[in-house]
C-alpha positions as CSV (number, residue, x, y, z in Angstrom):
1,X,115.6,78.5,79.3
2,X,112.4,75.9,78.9
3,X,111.8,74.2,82.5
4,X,114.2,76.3,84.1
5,X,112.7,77.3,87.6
6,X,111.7,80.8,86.6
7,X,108.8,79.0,84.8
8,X,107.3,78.7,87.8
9,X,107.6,82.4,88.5
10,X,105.9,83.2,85.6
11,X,102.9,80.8,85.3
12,X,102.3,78.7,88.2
13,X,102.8,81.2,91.2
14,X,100.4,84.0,89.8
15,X,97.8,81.3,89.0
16,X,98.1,80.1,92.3
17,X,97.4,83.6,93.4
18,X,94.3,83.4,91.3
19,X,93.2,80.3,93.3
20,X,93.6,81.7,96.4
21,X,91.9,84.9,95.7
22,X,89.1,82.6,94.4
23,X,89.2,81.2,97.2
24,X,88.4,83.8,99.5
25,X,85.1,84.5,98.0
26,X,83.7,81.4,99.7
27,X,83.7,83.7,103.3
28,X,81.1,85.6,101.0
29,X,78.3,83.1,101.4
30,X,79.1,81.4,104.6
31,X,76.0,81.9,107.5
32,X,76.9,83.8,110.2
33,X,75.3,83.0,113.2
34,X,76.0,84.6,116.6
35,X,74.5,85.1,120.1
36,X,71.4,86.9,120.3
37,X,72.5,90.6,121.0
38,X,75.7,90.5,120.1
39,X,77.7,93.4,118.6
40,X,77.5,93.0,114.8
41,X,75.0,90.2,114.6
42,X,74.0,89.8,111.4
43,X,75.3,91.4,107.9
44,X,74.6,94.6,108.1
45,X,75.0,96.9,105.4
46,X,78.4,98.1,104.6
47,X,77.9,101.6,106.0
48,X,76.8,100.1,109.1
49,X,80.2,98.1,109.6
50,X,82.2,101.5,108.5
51,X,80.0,103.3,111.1
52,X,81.0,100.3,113.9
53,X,84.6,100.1,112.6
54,X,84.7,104.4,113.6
55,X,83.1,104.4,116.7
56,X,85.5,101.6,118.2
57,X,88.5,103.7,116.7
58,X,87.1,106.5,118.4
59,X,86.1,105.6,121.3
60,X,89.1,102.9,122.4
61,X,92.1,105.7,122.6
62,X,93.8,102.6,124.1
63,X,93.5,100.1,121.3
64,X,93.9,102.9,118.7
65,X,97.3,103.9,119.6
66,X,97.9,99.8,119.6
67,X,96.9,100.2,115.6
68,X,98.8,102.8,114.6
69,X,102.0,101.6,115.7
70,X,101.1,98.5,114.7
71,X,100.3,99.8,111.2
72,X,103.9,102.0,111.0
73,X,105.6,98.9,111.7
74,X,103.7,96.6,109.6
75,X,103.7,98.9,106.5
76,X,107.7,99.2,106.5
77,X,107.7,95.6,107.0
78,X,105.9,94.1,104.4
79,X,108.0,97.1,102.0
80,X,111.0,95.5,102.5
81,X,109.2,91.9,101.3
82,X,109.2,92.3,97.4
83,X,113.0,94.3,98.2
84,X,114.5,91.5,99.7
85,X,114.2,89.2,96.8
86,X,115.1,92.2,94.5
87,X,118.3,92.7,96.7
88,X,119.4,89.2,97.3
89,X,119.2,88.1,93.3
90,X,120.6,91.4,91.6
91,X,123.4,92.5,94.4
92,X,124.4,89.6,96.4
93,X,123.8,86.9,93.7
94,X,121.0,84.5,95.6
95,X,119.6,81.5,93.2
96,X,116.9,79.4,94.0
97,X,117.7,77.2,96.6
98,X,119.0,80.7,98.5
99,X,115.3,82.1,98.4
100,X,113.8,79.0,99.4
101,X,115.8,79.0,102.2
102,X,115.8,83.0,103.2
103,X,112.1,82.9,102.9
104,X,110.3,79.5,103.8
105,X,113.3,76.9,105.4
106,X,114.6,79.4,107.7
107,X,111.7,81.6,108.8
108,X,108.8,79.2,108.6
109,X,110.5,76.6,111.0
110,X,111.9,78.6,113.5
111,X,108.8,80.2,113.4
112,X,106.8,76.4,114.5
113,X,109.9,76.1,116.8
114,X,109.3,78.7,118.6
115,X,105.7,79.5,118.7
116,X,105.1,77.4,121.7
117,X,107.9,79.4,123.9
118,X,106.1,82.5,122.3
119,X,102.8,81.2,123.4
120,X,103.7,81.0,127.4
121,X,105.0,84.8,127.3
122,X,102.0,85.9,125.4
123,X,100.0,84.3,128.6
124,X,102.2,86.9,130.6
125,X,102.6,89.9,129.2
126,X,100.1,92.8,127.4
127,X,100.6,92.5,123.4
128,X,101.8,96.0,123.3
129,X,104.8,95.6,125.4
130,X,105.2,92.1,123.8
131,X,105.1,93.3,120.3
132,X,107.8,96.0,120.9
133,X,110.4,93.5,122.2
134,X,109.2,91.3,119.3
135,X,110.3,94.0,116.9
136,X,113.8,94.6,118.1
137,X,114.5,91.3,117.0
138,X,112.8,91.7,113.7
139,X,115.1,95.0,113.2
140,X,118.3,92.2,113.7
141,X,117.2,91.0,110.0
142,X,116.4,94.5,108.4
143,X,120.3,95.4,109.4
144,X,121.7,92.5,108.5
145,X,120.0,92.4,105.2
146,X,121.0,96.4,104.6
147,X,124.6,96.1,105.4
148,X,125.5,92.0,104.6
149,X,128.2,92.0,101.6
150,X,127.2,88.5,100.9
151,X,124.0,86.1,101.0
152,X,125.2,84.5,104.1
153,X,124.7,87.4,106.0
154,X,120.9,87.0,105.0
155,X,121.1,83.7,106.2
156,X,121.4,85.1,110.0
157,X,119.4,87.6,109.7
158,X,116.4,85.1,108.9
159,X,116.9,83.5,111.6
160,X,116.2,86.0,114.0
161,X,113.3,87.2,111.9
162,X,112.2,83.5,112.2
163,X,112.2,83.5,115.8
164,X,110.5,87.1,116.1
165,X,107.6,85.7,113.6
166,X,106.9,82.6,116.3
167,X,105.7,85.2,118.5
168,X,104.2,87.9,115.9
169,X,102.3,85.9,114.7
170,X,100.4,84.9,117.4
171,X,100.6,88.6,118.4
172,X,99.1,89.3,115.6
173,X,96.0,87.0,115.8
174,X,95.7,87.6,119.4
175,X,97.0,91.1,119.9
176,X,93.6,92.8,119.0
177,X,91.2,90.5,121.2
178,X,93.2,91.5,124.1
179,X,91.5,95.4,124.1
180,X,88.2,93.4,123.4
181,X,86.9,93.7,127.2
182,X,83.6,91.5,126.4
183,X,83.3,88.0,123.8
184,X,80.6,90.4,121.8
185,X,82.9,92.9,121.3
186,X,85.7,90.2,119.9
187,X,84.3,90.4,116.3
188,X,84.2,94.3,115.6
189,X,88.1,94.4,117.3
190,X,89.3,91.4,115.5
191,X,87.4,92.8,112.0
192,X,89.3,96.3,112.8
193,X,92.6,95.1,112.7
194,X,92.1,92.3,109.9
195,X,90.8,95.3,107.6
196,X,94.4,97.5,108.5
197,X,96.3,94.2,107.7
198,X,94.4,94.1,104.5
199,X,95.3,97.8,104.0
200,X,98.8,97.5,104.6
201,X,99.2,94.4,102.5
202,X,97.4,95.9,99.4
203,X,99.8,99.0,99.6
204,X,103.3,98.2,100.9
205,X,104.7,96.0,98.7
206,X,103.9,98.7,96.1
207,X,105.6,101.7,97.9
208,X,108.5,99.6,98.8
209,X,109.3,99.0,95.1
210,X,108.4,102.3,94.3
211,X,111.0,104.1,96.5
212,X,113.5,101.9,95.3
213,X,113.1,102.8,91.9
């Protein structure tokens, strides 16, 4: 009906999309300036950065292994995004207020809630190790959300993906930087596992839909 919330769906949220991928061509003409003789200074040509991006892969078994699990994990993850919504609305019958509460209330505050606890740990242990504990929670909410007969059971299982994002998130800003063992190696690292992020959102929320249908 006309000014039912589904007008938002349609209209506002892919224009806001728009914006935002507007938006991001602003990084396009910001000046970069680093130290003299740091790794990457300057622009560079493209093939250059695919040629840095390769040799750090190559050369850093350590932090490779790091990205490919982190990659599995993060692909599957970011399938089951456009599915949940999908699942909750046509099998257990979720309306609006549900997905604003399954996907922002729930998640996004426990997620502030719990960052700072996340932080101190983070200080203690290597992300890899950290990350894999992180993602035993996360798998609380995939099986909760697989085998729930009702919306409530969705409820729970946000809020242990809530309190597994409070730390994943900072994982994943910090995560990278960790196998960085000098500050002019930080932006190469940190511009290797931004790209894979990039990657895996462009392409998982595709395959997830696909395999469903």
């Amino acid at each position: 009906p006309s000014g039912s919330p589904g007008d938002l769906v349609i209209y506002l949220v892919p224009l806001i999309g728009l914006l935002g991928f507007l938006g991001t061509l602003i990084f396009f003409w910001v000046p970069v300036r680093e130290p003299d003789g740091a790794a990457g200074a300057g622009r560079g040509s493209a093939a250059d950065t695919l040629r840095a991006f390769a040799r750090v892969w190559w050369e850093d078994r350590e932090f490779r292994r790091y990205e490919n699990f982190f990659f599995v994990f993060g692909f599957a993850n970011i399938m089951t995004v456009p599915l949940t919504q999908i699942h909750a609305v046509d099998v257990l019958h979720a309306d609006y207020l549900d997905l604003a509460m399954i996907n922002v209330a729930l998640v996004q505050g426990l997620m502030a809630v719990t960052m700072a606890w996340w932080g101190k740990l983070v200080d203690r242990y290597p992300p890899a190790r950290l990350r894999g504990f992180i993602n035993l929670i996360f798998c609380v909410d995939f099986l909760l959300l697989a085998v729930g007969p009702t919306i409530e059971w969705v409820y729970v299982g946000r809020v242990f993906r809530g309190i597994a994002l409070g730390g994943g998130t900072l994982i994943w800003m910090l995560g990278s930087l960790y196998y960085a063992r000098t500050p002019d190696k930080v932006p190469i690292y940190l511009g290797v596992h931004t790209v894979l992020t990039g990657v895996r959102w462009a392409l998982a929320p595709f395959a997830g839909v696909w395999l469903k249908a």
